[in-house]
Structures are given as structure tokens and as C-alpha cells.
mmCIF entry with sequence, helices, sheets and N, C-alpha, C, O atoms, coordinates in Angstrom:
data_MODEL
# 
_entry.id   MODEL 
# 
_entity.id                         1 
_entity.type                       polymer 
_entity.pdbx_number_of_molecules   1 
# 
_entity_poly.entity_id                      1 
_entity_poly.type                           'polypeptide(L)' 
_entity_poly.nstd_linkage                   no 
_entity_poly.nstd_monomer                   no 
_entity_poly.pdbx_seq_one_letter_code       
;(UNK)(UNK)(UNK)(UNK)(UNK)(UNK)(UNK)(UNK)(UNK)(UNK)(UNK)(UNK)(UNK)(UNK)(UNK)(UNK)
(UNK)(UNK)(UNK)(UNK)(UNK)(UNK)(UNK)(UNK)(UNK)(UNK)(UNK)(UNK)(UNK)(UNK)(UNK)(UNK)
(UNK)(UNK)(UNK)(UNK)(UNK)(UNK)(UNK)(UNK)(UNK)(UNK)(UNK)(UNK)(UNK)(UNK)(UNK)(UNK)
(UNK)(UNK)
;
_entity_poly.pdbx_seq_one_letter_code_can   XXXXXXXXXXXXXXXXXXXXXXXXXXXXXXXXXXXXXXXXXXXXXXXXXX 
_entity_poly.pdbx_strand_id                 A 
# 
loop_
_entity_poly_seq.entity_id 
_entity_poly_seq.num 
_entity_poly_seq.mon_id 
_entity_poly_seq.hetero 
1 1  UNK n 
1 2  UNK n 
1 3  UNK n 
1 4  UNK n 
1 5  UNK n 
1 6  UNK n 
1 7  UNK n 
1 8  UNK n 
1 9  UNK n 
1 10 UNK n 
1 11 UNK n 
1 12 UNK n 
1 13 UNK n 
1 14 UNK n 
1 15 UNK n 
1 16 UNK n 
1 17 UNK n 
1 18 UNK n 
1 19 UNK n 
1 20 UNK n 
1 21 UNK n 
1 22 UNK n 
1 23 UNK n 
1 24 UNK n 
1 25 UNK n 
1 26 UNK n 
1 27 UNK n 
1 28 UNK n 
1 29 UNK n 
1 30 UNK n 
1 31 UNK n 
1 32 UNK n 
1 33 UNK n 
1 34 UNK n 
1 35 UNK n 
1 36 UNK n 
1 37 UNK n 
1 38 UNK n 
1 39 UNK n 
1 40 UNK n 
1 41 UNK n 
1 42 UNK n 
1 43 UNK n 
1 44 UNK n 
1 45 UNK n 
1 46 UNK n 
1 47 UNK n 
1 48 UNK n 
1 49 UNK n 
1 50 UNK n 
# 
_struct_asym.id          A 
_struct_asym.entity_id   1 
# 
loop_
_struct_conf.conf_type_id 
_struct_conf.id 
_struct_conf.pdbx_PDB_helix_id 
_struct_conf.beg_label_comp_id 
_struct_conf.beg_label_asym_id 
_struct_conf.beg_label_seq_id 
_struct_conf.pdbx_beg_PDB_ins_code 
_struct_conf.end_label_comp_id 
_struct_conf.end_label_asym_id 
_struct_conf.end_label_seq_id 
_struct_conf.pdbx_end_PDB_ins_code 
_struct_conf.beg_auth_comp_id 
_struct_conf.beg_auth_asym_id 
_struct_conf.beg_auth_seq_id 
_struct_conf.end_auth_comp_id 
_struct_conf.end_auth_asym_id 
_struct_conf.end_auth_seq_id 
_struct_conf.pdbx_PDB_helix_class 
_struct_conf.details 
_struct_conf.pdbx_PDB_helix_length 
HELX_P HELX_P1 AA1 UNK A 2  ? UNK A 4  ? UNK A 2  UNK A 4  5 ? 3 
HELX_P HELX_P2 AA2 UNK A 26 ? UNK A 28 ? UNK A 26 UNK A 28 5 ? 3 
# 
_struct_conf_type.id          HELX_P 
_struct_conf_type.criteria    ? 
_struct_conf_type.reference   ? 
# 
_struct_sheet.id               AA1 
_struct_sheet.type             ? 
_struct_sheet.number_strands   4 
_struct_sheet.details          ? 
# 
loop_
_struct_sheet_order.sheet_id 
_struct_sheet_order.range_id_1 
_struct_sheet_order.range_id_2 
_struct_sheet_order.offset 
_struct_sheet_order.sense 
AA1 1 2 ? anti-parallel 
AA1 2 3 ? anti-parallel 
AA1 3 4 ? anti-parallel 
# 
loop_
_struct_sheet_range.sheet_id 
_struct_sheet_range.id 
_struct_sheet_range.beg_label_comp_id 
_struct_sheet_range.beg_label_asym_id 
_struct_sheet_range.beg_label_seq_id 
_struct_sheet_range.pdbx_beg_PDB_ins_code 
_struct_sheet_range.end_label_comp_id 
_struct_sheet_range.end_label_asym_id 
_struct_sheet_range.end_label_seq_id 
_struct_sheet_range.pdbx_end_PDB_ins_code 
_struct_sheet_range.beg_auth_comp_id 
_struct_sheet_range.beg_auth_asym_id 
_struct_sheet_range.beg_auth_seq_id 
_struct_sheet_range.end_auth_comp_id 
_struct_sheet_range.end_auth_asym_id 
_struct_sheet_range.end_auth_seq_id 
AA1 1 UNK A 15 ? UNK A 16 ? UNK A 15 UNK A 16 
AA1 2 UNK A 22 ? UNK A 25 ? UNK A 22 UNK A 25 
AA1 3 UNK A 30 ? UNK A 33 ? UNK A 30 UNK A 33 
AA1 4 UNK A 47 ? UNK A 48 ? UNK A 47 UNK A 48 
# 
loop_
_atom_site.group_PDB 
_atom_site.id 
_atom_site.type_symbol 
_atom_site.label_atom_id 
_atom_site.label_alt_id 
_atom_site.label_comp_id 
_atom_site.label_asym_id 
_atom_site.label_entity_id 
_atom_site.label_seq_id 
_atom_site.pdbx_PDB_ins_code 
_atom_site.Cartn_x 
_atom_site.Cartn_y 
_atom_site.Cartn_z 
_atom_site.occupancy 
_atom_site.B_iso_or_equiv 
_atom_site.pdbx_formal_charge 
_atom_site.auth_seq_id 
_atom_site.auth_comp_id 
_atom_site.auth_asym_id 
_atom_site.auth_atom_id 
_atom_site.pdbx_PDB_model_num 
ATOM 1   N N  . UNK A 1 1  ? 106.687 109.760 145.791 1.00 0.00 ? 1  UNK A N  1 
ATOM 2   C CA . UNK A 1 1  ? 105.361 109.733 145.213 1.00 0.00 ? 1  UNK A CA 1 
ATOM 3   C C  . UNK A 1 1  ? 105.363 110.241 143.779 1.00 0.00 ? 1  UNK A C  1 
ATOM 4   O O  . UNK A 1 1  ? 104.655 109.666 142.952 1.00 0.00 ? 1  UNK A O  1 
ATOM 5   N N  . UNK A 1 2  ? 106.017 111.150 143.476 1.00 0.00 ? 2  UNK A N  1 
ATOM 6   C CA . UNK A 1 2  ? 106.317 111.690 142.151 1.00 0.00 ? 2  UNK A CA 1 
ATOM 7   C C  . UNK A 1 2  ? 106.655 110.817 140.786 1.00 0.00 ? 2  UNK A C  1 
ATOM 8   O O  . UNK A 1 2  ? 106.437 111.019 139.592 1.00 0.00 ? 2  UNK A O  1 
ATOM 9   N N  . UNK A 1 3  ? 107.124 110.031 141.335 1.00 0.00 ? 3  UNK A N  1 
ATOM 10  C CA . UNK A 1 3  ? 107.844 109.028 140.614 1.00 0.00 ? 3  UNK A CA 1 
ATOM 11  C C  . UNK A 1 3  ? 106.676 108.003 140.093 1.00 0.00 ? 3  UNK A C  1 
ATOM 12  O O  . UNK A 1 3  ? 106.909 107.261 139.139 1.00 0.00 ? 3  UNK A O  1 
ATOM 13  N N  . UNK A 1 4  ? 105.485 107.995 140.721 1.00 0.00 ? 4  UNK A N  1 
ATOM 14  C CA . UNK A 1 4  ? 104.277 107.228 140.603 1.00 0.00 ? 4  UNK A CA 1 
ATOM 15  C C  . UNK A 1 4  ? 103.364 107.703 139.843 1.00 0.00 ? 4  UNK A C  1 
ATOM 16  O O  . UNK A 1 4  ? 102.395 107.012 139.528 1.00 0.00 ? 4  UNK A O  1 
ATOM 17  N N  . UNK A 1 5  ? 103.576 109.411 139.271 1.00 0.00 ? 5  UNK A N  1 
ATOM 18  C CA . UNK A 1 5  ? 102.613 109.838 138.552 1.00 0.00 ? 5  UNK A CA 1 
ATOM 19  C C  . UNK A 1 5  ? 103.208 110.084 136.925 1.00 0.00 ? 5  UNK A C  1 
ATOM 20  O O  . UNK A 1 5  ? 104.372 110.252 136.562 1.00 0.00 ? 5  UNK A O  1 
ATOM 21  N N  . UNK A 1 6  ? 102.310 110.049 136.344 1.00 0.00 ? 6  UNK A N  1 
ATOM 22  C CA . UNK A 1 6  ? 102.590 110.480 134.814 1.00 0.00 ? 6  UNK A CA 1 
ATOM 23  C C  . UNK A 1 6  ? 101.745 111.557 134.347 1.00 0.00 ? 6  UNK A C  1 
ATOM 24  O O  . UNK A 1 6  ? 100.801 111.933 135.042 1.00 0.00 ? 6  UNK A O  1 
ATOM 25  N N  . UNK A 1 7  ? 102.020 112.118 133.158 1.00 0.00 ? 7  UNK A N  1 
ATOM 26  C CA . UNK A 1 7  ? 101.125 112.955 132.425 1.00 0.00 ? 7  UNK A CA 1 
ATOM 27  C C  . UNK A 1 7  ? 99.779  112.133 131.911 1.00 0.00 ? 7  UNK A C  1 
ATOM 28  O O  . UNK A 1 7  ? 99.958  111.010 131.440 1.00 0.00 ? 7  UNK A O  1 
ATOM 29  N N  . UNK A 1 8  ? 98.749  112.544 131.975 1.00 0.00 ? 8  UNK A N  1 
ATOM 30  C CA . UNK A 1 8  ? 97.933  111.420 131.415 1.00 0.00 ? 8  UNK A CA 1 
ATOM 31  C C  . UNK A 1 8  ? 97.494  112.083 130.080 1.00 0.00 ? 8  UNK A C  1 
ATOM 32  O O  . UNK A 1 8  ? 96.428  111.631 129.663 1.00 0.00 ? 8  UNK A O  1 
ATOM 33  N N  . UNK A 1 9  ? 98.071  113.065 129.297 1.00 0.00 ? 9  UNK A N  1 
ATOM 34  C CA . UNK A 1 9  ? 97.955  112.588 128.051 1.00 0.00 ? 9  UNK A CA 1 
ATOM 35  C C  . UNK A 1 9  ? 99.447  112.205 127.162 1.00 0.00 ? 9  UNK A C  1 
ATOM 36  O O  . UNK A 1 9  ? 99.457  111.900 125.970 1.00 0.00 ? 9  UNK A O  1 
ATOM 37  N N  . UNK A 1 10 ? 100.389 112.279 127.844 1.00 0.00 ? 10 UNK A N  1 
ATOM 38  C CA . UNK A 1 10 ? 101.231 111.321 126.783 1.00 0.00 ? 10 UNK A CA 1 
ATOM 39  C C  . UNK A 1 10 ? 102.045 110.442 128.088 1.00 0.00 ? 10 UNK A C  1 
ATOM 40  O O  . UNK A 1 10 ? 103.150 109.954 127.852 1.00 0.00 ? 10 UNK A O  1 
ATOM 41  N N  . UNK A 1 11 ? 101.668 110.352 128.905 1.00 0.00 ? 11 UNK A N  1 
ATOM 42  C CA . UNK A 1 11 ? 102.737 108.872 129.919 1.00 0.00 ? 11 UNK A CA 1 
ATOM 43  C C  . UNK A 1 11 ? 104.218 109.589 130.272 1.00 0.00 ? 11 UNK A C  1 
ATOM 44  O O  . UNK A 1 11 ? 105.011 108.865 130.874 1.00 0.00 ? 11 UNK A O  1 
ATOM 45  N N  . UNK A 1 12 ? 104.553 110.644 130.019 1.00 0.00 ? 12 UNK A N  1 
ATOM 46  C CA . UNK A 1 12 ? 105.690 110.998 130.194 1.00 0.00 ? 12 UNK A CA 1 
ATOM 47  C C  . UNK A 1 12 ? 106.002 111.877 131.612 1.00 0.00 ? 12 UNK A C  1 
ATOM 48  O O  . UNK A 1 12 ? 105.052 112.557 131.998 1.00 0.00 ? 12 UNK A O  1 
ATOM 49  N N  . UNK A 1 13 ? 106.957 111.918 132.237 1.00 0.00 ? 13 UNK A N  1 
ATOM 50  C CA . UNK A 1 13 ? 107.181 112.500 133.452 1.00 0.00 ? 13 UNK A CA 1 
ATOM 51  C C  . UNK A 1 13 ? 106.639 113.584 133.963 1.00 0.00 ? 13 UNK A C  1 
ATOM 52  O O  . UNK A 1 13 ? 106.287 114.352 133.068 1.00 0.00 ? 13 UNK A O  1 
ATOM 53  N N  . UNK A 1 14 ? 106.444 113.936 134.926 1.00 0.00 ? 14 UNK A N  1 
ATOM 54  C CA . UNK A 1 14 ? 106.567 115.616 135.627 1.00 0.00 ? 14 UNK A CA 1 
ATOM 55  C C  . UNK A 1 14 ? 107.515 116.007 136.963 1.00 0.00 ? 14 UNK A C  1 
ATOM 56  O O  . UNK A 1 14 ? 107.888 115.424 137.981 1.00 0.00 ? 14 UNK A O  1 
ATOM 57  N N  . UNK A 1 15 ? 107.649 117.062 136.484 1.00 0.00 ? 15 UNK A N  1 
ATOM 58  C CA . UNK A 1 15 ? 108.466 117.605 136.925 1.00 0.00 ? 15 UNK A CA 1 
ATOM 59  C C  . UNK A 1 15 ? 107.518 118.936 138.344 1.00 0.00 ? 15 UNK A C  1 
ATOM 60  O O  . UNK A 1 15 ? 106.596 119.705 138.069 1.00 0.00 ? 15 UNK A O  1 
ATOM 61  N N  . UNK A 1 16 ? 108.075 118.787 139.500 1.00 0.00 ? 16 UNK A N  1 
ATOM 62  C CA . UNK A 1 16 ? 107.009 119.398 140.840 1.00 0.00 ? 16 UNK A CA 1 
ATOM 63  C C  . UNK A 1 16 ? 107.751 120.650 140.682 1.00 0.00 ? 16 UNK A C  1 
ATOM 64  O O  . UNK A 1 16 ? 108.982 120.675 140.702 1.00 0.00 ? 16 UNK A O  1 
ATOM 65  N N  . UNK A 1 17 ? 106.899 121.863 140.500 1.00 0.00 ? 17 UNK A N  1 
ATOM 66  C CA . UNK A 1 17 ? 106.799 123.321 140.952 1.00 0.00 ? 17 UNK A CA 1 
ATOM 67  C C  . UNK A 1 17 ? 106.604 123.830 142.511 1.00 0.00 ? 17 UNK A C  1 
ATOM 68  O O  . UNK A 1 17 ? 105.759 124.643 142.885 1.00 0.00 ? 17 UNK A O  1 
ATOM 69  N N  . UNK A 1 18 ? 107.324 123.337 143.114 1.00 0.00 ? 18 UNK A N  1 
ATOM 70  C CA . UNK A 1 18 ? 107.297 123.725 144.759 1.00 0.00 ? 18 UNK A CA 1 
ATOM 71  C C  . UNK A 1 18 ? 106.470 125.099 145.045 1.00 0.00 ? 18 UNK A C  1 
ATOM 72  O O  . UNK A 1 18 ? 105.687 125.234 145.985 1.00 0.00 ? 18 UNK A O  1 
ATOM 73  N N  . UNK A 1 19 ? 106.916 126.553 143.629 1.00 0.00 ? 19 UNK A N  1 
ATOM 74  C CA . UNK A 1 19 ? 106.577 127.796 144.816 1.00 0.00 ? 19 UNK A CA 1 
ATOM 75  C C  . UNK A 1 19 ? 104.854 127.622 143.538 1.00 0.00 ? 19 UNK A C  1 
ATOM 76  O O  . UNK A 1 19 ? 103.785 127.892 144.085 1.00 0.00 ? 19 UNK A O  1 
ATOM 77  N N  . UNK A 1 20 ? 104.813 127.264 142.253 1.00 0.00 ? 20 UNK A N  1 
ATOM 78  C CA . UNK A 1 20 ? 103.742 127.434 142.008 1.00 0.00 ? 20 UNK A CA 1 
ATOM 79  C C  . UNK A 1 20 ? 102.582 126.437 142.614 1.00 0.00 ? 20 UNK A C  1 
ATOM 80  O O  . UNK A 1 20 ? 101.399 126.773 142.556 1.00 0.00 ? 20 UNK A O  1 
ATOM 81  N N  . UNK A 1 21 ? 103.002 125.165 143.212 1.00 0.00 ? 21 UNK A N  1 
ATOM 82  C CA . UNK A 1 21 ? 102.130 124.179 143.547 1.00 0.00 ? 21 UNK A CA 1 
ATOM 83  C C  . UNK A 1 21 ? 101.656 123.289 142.174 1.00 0.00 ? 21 UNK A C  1 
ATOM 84  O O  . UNK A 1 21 ? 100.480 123.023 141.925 1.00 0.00 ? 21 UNK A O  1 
ATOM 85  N N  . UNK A 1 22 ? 102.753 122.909 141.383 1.00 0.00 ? 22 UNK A N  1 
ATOM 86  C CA . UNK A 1 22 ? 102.210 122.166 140.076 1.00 0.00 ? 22 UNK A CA 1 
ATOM 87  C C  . UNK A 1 22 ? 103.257 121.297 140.111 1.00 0.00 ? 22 UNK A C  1 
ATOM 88  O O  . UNK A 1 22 ? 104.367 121.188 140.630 1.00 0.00 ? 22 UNK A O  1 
ATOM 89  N N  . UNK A 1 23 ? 102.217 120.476 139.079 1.00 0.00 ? 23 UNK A N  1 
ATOM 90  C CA . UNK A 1 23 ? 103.240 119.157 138.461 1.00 0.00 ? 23 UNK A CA 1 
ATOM 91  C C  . UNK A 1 23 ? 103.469 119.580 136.750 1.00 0.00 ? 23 UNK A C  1 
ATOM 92  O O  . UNK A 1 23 ? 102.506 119.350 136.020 1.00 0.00 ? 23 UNK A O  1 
ATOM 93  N N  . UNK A 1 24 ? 104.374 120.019 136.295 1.00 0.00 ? 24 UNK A N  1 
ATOM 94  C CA . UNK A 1 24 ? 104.629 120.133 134.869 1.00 0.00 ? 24 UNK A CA 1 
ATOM 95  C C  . UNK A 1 24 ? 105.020 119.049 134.032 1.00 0.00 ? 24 UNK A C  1 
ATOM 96  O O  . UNK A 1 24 ? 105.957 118.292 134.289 1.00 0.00 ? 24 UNK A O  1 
ATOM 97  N N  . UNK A 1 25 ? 104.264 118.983 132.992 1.00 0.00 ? 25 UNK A N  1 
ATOM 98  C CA . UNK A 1 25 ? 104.803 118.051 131.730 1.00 0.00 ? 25 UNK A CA 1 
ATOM 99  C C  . UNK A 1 25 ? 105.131 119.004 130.434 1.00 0.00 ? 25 UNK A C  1 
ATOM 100 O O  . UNK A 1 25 ? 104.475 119.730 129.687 1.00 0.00 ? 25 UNK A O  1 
ATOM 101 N N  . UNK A 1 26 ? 106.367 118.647 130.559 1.00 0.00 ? 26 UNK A N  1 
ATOM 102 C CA . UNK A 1 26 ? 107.153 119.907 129.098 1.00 0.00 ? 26 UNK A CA 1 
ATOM 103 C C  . UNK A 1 26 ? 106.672 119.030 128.088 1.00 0.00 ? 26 UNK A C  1 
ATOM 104 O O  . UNK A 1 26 ? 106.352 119.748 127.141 1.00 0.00 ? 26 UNK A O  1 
ATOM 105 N N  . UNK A 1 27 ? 106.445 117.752 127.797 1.00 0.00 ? 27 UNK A N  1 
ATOM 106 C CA . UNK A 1 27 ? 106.120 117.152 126.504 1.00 0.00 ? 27 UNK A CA 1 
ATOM 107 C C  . UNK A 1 27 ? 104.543 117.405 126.618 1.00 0.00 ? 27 UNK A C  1 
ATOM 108 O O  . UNK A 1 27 ? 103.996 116.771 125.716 1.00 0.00 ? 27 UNK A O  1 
ATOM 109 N N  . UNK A 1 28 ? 103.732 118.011 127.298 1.00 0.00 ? 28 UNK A N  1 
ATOM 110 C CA . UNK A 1 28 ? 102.156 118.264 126.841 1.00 0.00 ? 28 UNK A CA 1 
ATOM 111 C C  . UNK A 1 28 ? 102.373 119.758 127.176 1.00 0.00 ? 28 UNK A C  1 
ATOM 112 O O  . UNK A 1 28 ? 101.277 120.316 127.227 1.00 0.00 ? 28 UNK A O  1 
ATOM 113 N N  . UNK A 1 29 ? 103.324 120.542 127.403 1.00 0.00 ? 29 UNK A N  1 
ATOM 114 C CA . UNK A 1 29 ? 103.097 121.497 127.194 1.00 0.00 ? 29 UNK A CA 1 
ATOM 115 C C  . UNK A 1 29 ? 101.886 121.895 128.564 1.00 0.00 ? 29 UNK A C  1 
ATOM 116 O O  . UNK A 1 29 ? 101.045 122.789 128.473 1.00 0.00 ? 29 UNK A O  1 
ATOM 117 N N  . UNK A 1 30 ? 102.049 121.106 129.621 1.00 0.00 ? 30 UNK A N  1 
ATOM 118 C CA . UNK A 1 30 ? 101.080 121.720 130.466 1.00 0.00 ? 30 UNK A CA 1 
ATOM 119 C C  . UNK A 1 30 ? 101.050 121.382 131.920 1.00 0.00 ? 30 UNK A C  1 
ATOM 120 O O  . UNK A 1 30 ? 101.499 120.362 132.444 1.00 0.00 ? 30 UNK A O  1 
ATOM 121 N N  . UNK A 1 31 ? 100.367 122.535 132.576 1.00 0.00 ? 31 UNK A N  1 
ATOM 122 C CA . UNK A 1 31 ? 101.169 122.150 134.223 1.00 0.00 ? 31 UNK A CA 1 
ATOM 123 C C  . UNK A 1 31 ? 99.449  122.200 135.162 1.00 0.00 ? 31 UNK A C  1 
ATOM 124 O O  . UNK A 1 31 ? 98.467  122.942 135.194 1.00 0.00 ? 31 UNK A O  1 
ATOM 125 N N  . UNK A 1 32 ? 99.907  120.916 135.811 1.00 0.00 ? 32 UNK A N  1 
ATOM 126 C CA . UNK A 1 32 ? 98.715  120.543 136.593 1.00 0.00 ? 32 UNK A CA 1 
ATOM 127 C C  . UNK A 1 32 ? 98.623  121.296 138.123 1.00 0.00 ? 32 UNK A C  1 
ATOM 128 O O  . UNK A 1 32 ? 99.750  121.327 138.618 1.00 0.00 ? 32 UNK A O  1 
ATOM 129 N N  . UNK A 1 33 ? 97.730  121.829 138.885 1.00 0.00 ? 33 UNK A N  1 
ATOM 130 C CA . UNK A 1 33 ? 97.702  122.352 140.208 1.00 0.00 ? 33 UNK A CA 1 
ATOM 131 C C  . UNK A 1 33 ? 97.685  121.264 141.072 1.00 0.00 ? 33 UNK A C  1 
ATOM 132 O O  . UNK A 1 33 ? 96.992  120.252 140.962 1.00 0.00 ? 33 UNK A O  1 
ATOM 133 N N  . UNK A 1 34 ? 98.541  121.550 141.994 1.00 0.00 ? 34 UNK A N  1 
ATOM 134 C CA . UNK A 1 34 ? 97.680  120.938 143.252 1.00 0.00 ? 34 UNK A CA 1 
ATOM 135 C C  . UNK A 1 34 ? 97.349  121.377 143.845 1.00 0.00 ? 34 UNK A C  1 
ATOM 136 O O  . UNK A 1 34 ? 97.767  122.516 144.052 1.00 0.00 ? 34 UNK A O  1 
ATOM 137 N N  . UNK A 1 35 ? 96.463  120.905 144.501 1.00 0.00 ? 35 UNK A N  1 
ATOM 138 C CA . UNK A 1 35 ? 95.233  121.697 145.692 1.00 0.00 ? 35 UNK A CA 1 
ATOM 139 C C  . UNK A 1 35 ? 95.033  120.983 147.107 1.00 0.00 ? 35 UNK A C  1 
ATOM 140 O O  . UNK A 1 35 ? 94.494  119.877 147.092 1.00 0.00 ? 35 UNK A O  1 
ATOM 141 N N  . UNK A 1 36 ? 95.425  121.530 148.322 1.00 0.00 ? 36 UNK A N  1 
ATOM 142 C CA . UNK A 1 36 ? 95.493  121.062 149.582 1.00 0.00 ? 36 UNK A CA 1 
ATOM 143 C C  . UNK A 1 36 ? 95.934  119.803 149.233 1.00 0.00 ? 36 UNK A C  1 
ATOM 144 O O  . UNK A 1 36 ? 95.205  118.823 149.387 1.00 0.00 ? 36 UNK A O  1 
ATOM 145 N N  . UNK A 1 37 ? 97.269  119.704 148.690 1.00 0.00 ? 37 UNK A N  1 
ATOM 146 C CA . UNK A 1 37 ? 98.285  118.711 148.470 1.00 0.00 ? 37 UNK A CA 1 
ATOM 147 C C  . UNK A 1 37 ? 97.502  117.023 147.842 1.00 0.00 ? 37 UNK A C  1 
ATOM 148 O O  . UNK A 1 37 ? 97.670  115.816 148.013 1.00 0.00 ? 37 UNK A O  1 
ATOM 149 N N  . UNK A 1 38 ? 96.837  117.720 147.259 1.00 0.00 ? 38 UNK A N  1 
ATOM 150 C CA . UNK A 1 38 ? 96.220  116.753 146.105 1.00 0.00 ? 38 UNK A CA 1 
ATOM 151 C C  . UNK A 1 38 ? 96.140  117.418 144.553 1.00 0.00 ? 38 UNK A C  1 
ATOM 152 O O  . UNK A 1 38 ? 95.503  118.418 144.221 1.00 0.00 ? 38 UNK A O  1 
ATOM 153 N N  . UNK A 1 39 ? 97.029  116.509 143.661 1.00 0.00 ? 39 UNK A N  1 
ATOM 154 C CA . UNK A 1 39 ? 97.055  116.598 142.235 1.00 0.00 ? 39 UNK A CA 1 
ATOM 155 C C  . UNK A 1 39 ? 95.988  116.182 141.720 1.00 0.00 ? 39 UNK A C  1 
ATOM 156 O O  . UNK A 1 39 ? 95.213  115.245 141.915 1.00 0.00 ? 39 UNK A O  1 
ATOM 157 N N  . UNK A 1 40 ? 96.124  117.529 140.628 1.00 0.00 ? 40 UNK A N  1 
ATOM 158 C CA . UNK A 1 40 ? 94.580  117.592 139.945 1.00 0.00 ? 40 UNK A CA 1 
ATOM 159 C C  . UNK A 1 40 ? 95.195  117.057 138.581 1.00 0.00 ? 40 UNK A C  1 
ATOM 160 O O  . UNK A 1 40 ? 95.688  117.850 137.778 1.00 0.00 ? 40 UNK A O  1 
ATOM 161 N N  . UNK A 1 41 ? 95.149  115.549 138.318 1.00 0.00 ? 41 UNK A N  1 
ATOM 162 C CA . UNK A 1 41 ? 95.535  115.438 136.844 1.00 0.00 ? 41 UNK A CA 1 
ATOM 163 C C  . UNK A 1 41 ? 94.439  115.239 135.851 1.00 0.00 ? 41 UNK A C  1 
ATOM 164 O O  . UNK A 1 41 ? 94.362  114.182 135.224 1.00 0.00 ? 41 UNK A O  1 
ATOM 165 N N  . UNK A 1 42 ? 93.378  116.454 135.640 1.00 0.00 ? 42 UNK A N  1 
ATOM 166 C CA . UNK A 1 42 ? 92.753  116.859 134.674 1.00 0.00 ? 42 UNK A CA 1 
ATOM 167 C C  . UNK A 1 42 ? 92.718  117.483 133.566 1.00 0.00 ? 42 UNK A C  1 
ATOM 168 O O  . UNK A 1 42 ? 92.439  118.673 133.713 1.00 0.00 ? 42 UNK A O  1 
ATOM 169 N N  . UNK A 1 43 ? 92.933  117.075 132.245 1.00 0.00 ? 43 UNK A N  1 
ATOM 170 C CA . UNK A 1 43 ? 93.354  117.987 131.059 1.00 0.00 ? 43 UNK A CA 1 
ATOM 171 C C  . UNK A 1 43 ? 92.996  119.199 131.061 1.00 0.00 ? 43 UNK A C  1 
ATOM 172 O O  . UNK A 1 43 ? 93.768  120.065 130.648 1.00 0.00 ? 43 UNK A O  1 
ATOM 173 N N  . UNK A 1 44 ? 91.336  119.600 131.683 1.00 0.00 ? 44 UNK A N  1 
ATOM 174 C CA . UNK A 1 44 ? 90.494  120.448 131.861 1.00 0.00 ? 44 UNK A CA 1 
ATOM 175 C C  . UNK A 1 44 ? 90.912  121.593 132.960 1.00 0.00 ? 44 UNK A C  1 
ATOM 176 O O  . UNK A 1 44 ? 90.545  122.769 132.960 1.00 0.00 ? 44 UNK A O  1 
ATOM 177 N N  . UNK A 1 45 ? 91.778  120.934 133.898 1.00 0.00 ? 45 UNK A N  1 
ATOM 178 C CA . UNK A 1 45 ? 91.999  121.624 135.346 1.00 0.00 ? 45 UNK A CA 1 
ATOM 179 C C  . UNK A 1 45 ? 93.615  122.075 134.793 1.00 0.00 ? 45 UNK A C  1 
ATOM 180 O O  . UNK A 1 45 ? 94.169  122.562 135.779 1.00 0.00 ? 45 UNK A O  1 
ATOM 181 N N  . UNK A 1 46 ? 94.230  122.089 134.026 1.00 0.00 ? 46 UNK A N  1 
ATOM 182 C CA . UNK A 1 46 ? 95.668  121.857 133.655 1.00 0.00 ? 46 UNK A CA 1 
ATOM 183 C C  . UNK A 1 46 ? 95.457  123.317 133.063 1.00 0.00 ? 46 UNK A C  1 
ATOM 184 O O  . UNK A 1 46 ? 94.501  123.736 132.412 1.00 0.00 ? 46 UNK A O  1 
ATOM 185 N N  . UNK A 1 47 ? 97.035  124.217 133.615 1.00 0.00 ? 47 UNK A N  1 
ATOM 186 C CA . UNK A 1 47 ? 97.488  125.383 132.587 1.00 0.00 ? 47 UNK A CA 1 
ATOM 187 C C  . UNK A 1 47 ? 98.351  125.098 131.706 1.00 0.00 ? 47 UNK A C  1 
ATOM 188 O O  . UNK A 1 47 ? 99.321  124.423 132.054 1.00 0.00 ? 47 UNK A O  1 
ATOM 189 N N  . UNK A 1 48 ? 98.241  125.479 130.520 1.00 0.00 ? 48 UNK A N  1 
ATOM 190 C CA . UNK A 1 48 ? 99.162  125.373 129.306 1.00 0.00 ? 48 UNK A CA 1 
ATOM 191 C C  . UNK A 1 48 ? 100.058 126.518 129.501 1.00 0.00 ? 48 UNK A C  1 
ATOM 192 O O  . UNK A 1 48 ? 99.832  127.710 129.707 1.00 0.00 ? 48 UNK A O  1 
ATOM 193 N N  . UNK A 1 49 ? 101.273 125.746 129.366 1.00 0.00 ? 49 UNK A N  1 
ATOM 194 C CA . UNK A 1 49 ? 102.916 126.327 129.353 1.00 0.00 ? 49 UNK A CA 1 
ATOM 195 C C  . UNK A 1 49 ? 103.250 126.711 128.088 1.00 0.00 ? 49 UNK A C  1 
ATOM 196 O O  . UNK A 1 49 ? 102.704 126.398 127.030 1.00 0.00 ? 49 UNK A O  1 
ATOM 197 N N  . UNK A 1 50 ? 104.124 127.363 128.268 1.00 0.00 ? 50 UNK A N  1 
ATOM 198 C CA . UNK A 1 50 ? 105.350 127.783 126.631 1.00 0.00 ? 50 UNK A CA 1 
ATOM 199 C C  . UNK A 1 50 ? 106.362 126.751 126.484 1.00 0.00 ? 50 UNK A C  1 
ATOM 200 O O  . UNK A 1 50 ? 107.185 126.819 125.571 1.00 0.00 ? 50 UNK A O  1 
# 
């Protein structure tokens, strides 16, 4: 399923955080939650990484 999602602000991969429950994109600099095993790919809902 992973393989089916992108970052939706630049199209580029993520990478799954098993113990945090996220999908990370190192090229936006930002990591999405999931919640009761549904991804939240909202710019708004998204934590910004280093």
C-alpha cells in the first residue's frame, strides 16, 4: 500500500515510521500521522521534521 502513496506537496516518496505511526517525506521536510490505521495526508495535519 505504501508504494501507492505520495507526498502531496512535492509527489515524492514516504518513508512508514512503525513506532511513531507516520508516513515521512524528507523532501517536504514533513511527517504525516496515522490514525486508527488511516493516513492523514494533510499539509495542515502534518509535523515538520529537521
Amino acid at each position: 500500500m505504501l508504494e501507492a502513496l505520495v507526498c502531496p506537496r512535492t509527489g515524492g516518496a514516504l518513508v512508514y515510521d512503525p513506532v511513531r505511526q507516520e508516513l515521512i517525506s524528507r523532501a517536504a521536510g514533513l511527517a504525516f500521522p496515522i490514525r486508527n490505521g488511516i493516513p492523514i495526508m494533510l499539509e495542515d495535519e502534518a509535523r515538520k521534521i529537521d
